[in-house]
C-alpha positions in Angstrom: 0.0 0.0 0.0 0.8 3.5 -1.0 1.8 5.7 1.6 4.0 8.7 2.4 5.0 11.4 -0.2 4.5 10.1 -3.4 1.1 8.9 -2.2 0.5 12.9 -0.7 1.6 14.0 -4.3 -1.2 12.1 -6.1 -4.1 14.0 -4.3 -5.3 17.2 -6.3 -9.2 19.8 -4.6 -11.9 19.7 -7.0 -11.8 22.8 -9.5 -8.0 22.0 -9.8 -6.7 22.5 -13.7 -5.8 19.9 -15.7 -2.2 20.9 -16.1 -2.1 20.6 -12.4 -3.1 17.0 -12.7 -0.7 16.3 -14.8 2.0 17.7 -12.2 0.5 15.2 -10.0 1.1 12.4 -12.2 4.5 13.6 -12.8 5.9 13.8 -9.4 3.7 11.0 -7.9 4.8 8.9 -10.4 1.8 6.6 -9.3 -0.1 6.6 -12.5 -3.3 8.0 -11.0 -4.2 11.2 -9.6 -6.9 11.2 -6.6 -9.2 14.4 -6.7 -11.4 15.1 -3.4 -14.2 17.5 -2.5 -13.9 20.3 0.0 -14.8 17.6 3.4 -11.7 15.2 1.7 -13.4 12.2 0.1 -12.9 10.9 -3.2 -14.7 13.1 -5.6 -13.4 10.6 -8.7 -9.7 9.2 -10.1 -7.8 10.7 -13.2 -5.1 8.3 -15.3 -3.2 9.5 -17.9 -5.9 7.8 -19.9 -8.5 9.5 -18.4 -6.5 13.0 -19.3 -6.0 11.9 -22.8 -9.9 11.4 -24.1 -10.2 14.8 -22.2 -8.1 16.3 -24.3 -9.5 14.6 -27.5 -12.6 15.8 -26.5 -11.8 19.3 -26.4 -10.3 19.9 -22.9 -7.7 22.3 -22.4 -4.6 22.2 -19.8 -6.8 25.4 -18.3 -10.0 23.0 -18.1 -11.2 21.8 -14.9 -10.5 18.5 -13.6 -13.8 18.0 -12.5 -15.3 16.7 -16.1 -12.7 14.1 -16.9 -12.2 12.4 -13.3 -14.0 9.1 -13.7 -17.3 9.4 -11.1 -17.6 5.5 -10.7 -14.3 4.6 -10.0 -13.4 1.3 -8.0 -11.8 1.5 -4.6 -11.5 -1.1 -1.6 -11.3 -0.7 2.4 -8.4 -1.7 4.8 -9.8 -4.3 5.6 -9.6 -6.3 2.1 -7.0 -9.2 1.7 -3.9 -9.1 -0.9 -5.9 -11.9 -2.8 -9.3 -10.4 -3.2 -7.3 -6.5 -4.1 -5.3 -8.9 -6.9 -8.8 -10.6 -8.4 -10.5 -7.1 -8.3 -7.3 -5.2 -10.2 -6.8 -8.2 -12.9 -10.5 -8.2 -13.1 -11.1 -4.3 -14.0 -7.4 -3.7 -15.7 -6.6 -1.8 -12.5 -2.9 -0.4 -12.5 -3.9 1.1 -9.3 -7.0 1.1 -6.7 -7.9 3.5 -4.2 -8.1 2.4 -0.4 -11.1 4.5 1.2 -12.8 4.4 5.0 -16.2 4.4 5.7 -16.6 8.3 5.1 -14.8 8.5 2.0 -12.0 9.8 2.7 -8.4 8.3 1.0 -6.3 6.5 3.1 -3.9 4.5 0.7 -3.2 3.0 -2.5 -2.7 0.0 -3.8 -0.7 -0.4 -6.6 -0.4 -3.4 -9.5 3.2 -3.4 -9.1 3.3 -3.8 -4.8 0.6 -6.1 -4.7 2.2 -8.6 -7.8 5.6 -7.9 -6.0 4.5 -9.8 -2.8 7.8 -11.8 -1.4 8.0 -14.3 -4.0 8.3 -18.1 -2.4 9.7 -21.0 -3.5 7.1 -23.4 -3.3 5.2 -24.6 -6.3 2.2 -25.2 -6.2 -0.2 -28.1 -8.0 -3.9 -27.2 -9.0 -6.1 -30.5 -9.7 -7.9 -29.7 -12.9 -8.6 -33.0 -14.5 -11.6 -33.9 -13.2 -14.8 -34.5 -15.5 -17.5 -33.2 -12.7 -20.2 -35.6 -13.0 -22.5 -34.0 -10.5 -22.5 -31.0 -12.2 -23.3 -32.3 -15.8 -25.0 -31.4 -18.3 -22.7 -28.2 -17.3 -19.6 -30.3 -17.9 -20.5 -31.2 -21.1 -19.1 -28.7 -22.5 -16.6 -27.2 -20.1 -14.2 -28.6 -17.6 -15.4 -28.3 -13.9 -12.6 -25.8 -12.5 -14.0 -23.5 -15.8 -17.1 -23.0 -14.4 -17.8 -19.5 -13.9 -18.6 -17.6 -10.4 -19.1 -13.8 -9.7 -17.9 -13.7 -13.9 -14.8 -15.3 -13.5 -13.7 -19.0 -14.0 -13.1 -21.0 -10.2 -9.5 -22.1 -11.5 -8.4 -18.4 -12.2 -9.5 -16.5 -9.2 -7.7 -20.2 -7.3 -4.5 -18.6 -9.2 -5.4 -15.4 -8.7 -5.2 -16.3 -5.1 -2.0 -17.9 -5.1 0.0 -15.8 -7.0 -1.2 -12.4 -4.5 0.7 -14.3 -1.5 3.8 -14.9 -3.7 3.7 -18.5 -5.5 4.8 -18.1 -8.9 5.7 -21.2 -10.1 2.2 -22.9 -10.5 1.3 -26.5 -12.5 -2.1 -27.3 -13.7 -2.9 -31.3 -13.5 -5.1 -31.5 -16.6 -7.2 -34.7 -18.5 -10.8 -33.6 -19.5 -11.2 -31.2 -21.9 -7.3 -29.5 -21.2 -7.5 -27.6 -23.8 -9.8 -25.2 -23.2 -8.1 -24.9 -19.9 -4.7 -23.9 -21.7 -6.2 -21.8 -24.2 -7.9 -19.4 -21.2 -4.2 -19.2 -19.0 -1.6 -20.0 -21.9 2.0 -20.0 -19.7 0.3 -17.5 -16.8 2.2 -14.3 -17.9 -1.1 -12.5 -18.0 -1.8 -13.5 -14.1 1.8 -12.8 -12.9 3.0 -16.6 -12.8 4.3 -19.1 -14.5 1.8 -22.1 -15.5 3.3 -25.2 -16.4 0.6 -28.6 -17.5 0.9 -31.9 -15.8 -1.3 -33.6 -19.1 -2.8 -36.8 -17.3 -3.5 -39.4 -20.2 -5.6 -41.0 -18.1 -7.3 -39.9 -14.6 -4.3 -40.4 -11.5 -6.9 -39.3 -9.0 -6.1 -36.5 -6.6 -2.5 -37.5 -5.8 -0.9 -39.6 -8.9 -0.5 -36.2 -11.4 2.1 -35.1 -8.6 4.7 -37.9 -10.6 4.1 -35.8 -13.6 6.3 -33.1 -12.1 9.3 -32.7 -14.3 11.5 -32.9 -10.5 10.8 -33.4 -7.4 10.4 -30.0 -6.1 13.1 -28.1 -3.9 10.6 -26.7 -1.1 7.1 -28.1 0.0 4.7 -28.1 -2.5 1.1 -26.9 -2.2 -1.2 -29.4 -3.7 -5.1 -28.4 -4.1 -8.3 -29.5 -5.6 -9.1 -27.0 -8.9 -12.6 -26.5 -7.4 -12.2 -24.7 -4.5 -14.0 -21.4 -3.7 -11.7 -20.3 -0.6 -9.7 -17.5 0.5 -7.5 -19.1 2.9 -4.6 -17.9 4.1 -1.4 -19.7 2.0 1.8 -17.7 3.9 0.1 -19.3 7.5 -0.3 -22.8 5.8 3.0 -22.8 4.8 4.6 -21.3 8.2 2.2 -23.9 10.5 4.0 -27.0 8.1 7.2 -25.8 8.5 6.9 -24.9 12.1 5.5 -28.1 12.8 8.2 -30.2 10.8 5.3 -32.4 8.8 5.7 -34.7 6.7 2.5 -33.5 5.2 -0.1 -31.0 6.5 -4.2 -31.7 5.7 -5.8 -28.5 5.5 -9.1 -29.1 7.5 -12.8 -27.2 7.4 -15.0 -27.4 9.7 -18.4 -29.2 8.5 -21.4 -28.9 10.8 -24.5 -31.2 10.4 -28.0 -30.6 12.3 -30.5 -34.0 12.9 -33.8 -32.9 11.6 -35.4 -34.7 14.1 -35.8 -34.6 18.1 -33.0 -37.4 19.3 -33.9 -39.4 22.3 -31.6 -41.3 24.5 -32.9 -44.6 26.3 -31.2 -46.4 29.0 -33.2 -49.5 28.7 -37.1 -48.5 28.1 -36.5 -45.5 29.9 -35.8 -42.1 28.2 -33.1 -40.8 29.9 -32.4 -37.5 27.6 -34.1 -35.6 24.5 -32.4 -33.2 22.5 -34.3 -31.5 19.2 -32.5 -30.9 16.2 -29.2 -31.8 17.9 -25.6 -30.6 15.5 -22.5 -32.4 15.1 -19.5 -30.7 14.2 -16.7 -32.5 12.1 -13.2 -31.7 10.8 -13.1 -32.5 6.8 -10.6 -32.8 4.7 -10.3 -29.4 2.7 -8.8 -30.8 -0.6 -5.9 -28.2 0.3 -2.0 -30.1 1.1 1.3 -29.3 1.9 3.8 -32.0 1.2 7.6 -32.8 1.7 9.7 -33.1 -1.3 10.8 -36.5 -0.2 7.0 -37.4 0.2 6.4 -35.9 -3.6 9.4 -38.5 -4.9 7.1 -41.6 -3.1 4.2 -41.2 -5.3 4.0 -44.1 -7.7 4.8 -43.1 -11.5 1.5 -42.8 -13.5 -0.9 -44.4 -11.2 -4.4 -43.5 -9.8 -3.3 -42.2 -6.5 -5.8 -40.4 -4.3 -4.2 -37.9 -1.6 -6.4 -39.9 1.3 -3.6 -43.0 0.0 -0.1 -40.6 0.6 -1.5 -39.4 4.1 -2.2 -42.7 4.9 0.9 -44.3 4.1 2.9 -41.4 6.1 0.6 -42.3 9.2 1.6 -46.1 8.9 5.4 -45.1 8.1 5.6 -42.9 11.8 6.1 -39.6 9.9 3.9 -36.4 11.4 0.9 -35.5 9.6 -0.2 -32.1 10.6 -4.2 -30.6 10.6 -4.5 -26.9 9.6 -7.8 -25.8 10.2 -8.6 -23.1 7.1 -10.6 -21.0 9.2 -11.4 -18.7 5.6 -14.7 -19.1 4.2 -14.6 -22.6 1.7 -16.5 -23.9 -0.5 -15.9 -27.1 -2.6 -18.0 -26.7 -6.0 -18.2 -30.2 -6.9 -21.8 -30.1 -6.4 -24.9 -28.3 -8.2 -26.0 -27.2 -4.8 -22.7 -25.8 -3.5 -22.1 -24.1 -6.9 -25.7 -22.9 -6.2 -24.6 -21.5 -3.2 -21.3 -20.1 -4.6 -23.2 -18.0 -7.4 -25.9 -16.7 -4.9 -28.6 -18.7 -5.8 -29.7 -20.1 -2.8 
């Protein structure tokens, strides 16, 4: 985030001339110029763009700035996490995106360039994209499962989205059904600020087997995840809690809570000894979300149907540490029509 001089620089009153605009963009050198009313909130945003069609429209450098600052201009709060600032910019073709409280008023900026240039990590990561989604035909008739559009943009890009805005850059895409629409949408991942390499699966290898596709076993822990999750975890704590924790592999957990419809009764004997109505059970599930040891990665057998269940497994029977992080984010898996439902609003 934007802060300190340049950020001061960027900030022109209402009824400010163009030509001082562009003095603003010159010595900000933040590509976007911030004008606010007399009580300090945004009144709108100018680009260089923005100045430009001004111009072409008959604007002079005399002419108020008031005309050509764009009214309905995008902006964010604090509170708003790297991943969702990242989806929102790469969404809109946002070089920059103010950061406003509950008045109006500017308090920062985020900028393409700071939010892309999160630390970059070394860990790969592997997105699970094969899979034909059966529940969700006829959908998947035509288009793989992780293409499936929510809030206008496909599940698998805003899960990339969300990787690359906490610093992985190295990302591979298992792929099987229908992989070429998949390639066709994120070509090598230059456009998302990644690389994208594709594990091609001739055949399905499950949720575990496309990790021997890797063309090495990987220097760091690698992230493995299902290509049909809807969650905004946090990656940088996943990764610190398995490294911390010295696991051979770490399950990333979600809480799944399950109310009885009914009034439960407990008998001792013929005697009712307790009722409870519409009693819930809370259980930890598996979140489809992994961190694994390189050493783990080089166990999986070459080019076989390997679910992830089968590698945590055989690390519990070999004595090595499995860790449980509990993704405390919101989650959603949309492997079925109701949870997509519920992803897209509908219900």
């Amino acid at each position: 985030m934007s802060a300190g001089k340049p950020f001061d620089l960027c900030r022109v009153p209402v009824g400010s001339a163009i030509r001082e605009a562009l003095e603003s963009l010159d010595a900000s050198a933040l590509g976007i110029v911030i004008v606010e009313d007399r009580s300090g909130r945004v009144f709108g945003t100018l680009t260089d763009g923005d100045i430009r069609r001004a111009l072409l429209r008959g604007a002079t450098l005399d002419s108020r700035v008031d005309d050509a600052a764009k009214r309905n201009f995008v902006s964010v709060t604090v509170d708003a996490r790297r991943a969702e600032v990242l989806d929102l910019m790469q969404s809109r073709w946002l070089s920059q995106l103010p950061i406003v409280d509950a008045d109006g008023h500017l308090i920062g900026l985020h900028t393409l360039h700071e939010v892309l240039g999160a630390t970059p990590r070394p860990n790969w990561a592997v997105v699970m994209a094969g899979g034909r989604g059966e529940r969700l035909r006829p959908l998947t008739d035509t288009i793989p499962k992780p293409m499936i559009h929510v809030a206008g943009r496909p599940i698998l890009e805003r899960i990339i989205l969300h990787l690359v805005g906490f610093g992985i850059r190295r990302i591979f895409l298992a792929v099987n059904y229908k992989a070429e629409i998949i390639q066709a949408h994120f070509g090598d991942g230059a456009k998302l600020g990644c690389a994208i390499e594709y594990l091609r699966e001739q055949r399905p290898l499950g949720t575990g087997g496309a990790l021997s596709l890797l063309p090495a076993v990987p220097p760091d822990p690698v992230l493995v995840l299902n290509g049909d999750l809807l969650t905004q975890f946090d990656v940088g704590s996943l990764i610190a809690f398995h490294q911390r924790g010295r696991f051979a592999v770490t399950v990333g957990l979600h809480e799944y809570s399950h109310t009885i419809p009914f009034g439960v009764v407990d008998l001792d004997g013929d005697r009712i000894v307790q009722m409870r109505e519409k009693p819930s059970k809370l259980w930890l599930t598996n979140a489809g979300i992994y961190m694994i040891e390189p050493s783990v990665v080089a166990r999986v057998p070459t080019a076989s149907d390997y679910p992830m269940p089968a590698l945590v497994e055989e690390c519990l029977e070999r004595g090595e540490p499995v860790g449980g992080f509990r993704v405390e984010a919101d989650w959603i898996d949309v492997g079925r029509q109701d949870e997509l439902e519920r992803a897209r609003g509908q219900v």
